[in-house]
VOBA-1610 file (N, C-alpha, C; in pm, whole numbers, padded with zeros to 5 digits, always signed):
BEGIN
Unk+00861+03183+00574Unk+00901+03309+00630Unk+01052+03310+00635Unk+01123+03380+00530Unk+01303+03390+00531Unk+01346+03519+00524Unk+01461+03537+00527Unk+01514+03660+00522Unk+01507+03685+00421Unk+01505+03837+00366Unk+01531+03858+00229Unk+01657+03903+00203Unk+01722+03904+00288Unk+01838+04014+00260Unk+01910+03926+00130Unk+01929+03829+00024Unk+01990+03746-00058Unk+01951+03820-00175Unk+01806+03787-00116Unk+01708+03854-00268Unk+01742+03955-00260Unk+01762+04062-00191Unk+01736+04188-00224Unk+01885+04226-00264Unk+01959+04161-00248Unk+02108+04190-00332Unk+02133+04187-00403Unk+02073+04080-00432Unk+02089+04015-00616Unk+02001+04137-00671Unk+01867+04155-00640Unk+01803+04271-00713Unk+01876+04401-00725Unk+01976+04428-00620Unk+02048+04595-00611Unk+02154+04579-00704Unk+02228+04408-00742Unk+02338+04386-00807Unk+02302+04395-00966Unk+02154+04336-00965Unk+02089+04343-01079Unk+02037+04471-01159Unk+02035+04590-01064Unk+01981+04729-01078Unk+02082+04800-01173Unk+02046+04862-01286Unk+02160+04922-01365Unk+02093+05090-01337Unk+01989+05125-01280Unk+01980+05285-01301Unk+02090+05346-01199Unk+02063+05497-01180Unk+02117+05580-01086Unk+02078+05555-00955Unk+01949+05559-00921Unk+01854+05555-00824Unk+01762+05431-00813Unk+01793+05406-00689Unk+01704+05218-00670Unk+01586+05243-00584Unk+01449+05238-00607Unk+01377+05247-00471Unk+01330+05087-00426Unk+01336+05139-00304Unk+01317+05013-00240Unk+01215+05007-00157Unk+01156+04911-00162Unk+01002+04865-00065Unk+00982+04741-00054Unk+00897+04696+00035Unk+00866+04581+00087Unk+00760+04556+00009Unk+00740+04389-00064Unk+00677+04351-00162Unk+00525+04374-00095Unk+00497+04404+00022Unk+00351+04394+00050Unk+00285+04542+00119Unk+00364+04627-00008Unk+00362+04787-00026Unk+00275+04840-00125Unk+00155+04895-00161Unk+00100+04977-00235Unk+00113+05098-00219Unk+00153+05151-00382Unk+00222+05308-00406Unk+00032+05351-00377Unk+00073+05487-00274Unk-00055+05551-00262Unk-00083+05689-00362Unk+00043+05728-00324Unk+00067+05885-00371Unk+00075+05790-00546Unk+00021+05903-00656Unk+00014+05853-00784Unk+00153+05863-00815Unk+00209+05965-00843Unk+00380+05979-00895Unk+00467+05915-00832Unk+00435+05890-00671Unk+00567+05836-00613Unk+00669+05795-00659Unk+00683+05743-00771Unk+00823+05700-00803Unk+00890+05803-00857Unk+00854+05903-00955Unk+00890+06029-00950Unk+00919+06130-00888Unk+00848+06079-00733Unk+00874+06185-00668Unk+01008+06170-00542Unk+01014+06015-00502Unk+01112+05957-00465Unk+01237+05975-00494Unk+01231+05959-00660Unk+01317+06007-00741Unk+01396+06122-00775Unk+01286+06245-00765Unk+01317+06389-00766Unk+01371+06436-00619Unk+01319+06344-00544Unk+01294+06397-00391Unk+01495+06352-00331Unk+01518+06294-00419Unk+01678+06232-00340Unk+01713+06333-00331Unk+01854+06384-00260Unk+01944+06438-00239Unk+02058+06380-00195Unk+02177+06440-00241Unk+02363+06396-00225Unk+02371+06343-00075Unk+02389+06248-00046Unk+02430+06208+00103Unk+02345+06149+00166Unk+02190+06142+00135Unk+02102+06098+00176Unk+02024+05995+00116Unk+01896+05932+00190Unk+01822+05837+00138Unk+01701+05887+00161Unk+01566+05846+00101Unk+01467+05906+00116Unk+01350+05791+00160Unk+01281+05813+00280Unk+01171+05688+00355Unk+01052+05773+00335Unk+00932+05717+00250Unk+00774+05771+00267Unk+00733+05720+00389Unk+00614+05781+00383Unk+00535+05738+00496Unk+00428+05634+00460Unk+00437+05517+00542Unk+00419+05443+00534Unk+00306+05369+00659Unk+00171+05384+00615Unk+00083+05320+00733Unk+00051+05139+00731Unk+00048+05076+00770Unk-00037+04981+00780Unk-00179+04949+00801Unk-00217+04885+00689Unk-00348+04950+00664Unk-00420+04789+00619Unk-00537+04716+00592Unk-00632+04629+00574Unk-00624+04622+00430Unk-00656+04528+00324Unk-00675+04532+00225Unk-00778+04693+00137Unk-00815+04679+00209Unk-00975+04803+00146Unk-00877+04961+00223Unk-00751+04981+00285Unk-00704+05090+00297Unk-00708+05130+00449Unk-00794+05055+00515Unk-00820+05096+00619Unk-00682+05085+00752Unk-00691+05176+00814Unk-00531+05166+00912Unk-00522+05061+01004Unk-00450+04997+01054Unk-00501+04853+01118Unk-00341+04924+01238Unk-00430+04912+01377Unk-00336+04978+01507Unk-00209+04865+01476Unk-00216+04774+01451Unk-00116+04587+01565Unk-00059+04621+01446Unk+00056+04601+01438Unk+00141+04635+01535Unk+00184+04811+01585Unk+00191+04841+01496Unk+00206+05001+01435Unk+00101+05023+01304Unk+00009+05186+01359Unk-00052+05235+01228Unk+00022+05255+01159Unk+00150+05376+01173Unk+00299+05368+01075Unk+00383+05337+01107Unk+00425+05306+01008Unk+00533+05173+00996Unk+00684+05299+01002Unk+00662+05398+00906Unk+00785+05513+00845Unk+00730+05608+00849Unk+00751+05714+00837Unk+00716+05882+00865Unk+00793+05977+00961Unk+00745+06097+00916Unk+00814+06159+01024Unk+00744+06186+01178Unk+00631+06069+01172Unk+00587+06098+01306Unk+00631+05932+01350Unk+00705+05852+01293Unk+00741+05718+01308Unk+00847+05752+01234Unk+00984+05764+01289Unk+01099+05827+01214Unk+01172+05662+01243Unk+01131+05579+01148Unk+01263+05463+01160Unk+01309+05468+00992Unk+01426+05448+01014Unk+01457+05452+00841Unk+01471+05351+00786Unk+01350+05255+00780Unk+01309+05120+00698Unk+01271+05155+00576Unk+01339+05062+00446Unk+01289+05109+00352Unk+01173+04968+00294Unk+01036+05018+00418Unk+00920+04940+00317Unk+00842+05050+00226Unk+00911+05184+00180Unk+00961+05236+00019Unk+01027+05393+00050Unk+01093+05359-00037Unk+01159+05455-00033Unk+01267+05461-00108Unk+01391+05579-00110Unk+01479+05590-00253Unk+01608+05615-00201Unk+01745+05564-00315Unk+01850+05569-00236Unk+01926+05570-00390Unk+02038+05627-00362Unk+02179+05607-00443Unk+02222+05457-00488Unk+02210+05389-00576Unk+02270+05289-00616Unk+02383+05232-00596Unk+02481+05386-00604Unk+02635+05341-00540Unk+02646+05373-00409Unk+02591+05440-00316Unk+02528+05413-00187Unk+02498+05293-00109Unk+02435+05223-00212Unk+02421+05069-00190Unk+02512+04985-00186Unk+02634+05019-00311Unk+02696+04949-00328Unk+02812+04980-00200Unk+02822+05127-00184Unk+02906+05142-00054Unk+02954+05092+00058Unk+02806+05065+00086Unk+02731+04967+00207Unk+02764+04856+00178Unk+02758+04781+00094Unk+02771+04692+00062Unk+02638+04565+00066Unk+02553+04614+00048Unk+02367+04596+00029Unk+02375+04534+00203Unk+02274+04445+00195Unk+02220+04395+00331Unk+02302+04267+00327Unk+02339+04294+00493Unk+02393+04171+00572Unk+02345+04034+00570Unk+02411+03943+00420Unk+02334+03827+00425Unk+02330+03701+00548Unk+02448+03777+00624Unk+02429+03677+00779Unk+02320+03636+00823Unk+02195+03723+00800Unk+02071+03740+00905Unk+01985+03624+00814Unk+01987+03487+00855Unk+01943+03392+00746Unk+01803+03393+00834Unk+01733+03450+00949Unk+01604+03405+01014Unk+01573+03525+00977Unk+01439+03564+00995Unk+01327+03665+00960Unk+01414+03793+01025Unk+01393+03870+00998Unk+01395+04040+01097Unk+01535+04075+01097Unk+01518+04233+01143Unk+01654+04310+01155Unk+01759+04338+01086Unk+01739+04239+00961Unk+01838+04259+00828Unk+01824+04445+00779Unk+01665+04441+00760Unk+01645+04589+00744Unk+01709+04675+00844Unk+01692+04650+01010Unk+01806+04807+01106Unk+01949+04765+01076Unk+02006+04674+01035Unk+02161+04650+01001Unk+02194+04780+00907Unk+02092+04766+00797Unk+02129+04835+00648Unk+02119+04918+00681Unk+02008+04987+00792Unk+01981+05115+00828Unk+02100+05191+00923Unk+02155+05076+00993Unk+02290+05123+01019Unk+02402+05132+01000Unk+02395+05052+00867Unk+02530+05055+00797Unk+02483+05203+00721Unk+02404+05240+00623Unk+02366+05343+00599Unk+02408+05429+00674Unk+02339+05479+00765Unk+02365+05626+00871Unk+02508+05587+00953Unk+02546+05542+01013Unk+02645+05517+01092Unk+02775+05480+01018Unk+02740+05343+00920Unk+02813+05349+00844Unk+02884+05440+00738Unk+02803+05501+00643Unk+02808+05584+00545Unk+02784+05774+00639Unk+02761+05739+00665Unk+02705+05863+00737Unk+02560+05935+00681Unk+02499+05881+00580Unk+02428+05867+00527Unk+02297+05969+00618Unk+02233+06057+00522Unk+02100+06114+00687Unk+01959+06076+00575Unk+01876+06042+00686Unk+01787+06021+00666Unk+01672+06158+00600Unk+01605+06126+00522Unk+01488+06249+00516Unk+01299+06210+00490Unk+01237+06200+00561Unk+01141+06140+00551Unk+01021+06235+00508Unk+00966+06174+00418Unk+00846+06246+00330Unk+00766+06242+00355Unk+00665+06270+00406Unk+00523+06261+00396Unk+00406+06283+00373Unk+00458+06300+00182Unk+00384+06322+00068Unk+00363+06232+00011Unk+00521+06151+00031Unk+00480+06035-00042Unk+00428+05901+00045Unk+00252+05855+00010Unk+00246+05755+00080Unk+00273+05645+00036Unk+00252+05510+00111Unk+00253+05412+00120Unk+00107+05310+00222Unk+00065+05215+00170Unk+00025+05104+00260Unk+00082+05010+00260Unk+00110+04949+00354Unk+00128+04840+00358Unk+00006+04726+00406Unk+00019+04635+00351Unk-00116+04544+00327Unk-00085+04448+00462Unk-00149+04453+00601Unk-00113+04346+00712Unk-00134+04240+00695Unk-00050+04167+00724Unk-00106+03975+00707Unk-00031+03926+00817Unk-00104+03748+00822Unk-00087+03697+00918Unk+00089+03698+00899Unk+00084+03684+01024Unk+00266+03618+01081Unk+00244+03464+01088Unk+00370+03419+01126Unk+00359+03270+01142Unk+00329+03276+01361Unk+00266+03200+01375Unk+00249+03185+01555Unk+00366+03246+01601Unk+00462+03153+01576Unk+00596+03134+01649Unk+00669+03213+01612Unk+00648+03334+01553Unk+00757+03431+01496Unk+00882+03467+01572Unk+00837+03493+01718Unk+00947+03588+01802Unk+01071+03432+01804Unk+00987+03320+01781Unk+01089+03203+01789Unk+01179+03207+01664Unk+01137+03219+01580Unk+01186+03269+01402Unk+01277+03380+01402Unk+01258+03466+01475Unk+01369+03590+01432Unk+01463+03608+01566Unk+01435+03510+01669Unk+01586+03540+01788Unk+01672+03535+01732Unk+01766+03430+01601Unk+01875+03423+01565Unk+01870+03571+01527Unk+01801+03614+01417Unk+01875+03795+01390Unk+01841+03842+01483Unk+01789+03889+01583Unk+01769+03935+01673Unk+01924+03980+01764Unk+01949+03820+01783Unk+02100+03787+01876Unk+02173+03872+01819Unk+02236+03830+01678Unk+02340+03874+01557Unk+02290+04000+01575Unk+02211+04096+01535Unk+02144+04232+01538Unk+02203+04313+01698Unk+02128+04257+01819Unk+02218+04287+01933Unk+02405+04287+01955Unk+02391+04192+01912Unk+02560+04135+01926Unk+02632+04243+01865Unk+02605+04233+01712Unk+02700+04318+01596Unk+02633+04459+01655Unk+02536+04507+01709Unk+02542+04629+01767Unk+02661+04708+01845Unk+02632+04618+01942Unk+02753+04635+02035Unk+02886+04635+02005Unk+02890+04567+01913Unk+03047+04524+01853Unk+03057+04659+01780Unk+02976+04729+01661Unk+03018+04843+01611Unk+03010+04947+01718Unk+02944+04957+01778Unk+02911+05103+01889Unk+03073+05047+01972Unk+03130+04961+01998Unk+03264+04960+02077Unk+03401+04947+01949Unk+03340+04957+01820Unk+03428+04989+01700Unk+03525+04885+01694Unk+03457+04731+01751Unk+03497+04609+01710Unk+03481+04543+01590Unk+03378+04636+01499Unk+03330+04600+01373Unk+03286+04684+01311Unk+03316+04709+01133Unk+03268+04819+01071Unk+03119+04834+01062Unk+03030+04948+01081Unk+02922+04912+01067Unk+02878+04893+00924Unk+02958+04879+00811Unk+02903+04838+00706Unk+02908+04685+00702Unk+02814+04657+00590Unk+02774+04472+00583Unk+02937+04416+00541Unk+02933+04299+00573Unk+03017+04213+00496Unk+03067+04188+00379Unk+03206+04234+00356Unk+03192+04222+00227Unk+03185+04379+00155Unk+03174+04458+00230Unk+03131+04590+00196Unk+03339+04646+00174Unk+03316+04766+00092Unk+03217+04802-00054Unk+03184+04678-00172Unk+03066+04690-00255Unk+03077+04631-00364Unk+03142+04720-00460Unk+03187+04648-00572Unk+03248+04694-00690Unk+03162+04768-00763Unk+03119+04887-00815Unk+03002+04990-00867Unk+03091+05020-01001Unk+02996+04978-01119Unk+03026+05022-01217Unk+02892+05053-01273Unk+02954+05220-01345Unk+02855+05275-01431Unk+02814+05231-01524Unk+02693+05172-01551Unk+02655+05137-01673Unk+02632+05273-01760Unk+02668+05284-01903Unk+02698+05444-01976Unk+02583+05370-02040Unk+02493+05254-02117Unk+02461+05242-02205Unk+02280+05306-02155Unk+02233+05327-02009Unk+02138+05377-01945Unk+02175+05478-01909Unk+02099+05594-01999Unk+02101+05721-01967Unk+02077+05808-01842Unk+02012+05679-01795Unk+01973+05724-01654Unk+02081+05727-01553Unk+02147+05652-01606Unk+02258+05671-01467Unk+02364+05772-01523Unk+02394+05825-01590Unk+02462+05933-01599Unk+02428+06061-01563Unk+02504+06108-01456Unk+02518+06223-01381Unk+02526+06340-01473
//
């Protein structure tokens, strides 16, 4: 059980389109097009979060922890899927690889995003998502105090504008790749 925030940089650094969607590996696309529609669905300034239930292998909604995870009746702007600007990302400067224990790497980004970037949220809920529940490790809440702390701490520190709320390291360097048609505007 580790953070991902490493991996998931290297994957955004690795990303040559316009548009990156992002989800949590233990996400099944419900809606058939979703990625098309994620896609179509962006707009200038914003990021786009489906709705997202937690649900049993066979689909079924499972209450523990949350039935949804994202939606607009569960408005957190986690992206376990959802769509965003590439150079958006790079703005931000992807996720805070500080957070080396489980959790909260995702509300960092979410606040470097909105707070940071000014970035607004818009949540769909056309497009679904499940997410597939599985066990945790016992000792989890013992596993994620370090981000937890760092997560509290660097809160406070940006809300008293002791620290930018973008990640470390932020902006990355964004270059257009011309040879993918896709990323040309």
């Amino acid at each position: 059980y580790r953070n991902p925030a490493i991996a998931r940089n290297t994957a955004y650094k690795m990303a040559r389109g316009h548009v990156v969607i992002c989800q949590s590996d233990d996400v099944i696309h419900i809606t058939p097009d979703s990625v098309e529609q994620l896609v179509l669905n962006l707009l200038p300034d914003t990021f786009t979060i489906a709705t997202v239930f937690n649900t049993d292998i066979n689909g079924n909604i499972v209450q523990h922890p949350l039935p949804m995870l994202t939606g607009i009746q569960c408005q957190r702007p986690l992206f376990f899927l959802g769509s965003i600007l590439r150079s958006d990302i790079y703005r931000a400067g992807g996720n805070d690889e500080l957070y080396t224990s489980p959790g909260f790497e995702d509300d960092a980004f979410a606040d470097s995003l909105t707070f940071g970037l000014g970035l607004k949220v818009r949540y769909n809920e056309e497009i679904i998502g499940h997410h597939i529940h599985h066990r945790r490790p016992h000792n989890l809440s013992q596993l994620v105090k370090p981000s937890a702390n760092r997560y509290n701490q660097r809160y406070i520190a940006c809300t008293n504008k002791q620290e930018s709320w973008l990640s470390p390291g932020a902006p990355w360097k964004y270059i257009l790749d011309v040879s993918h048609t896709s990323d040309i505007i």
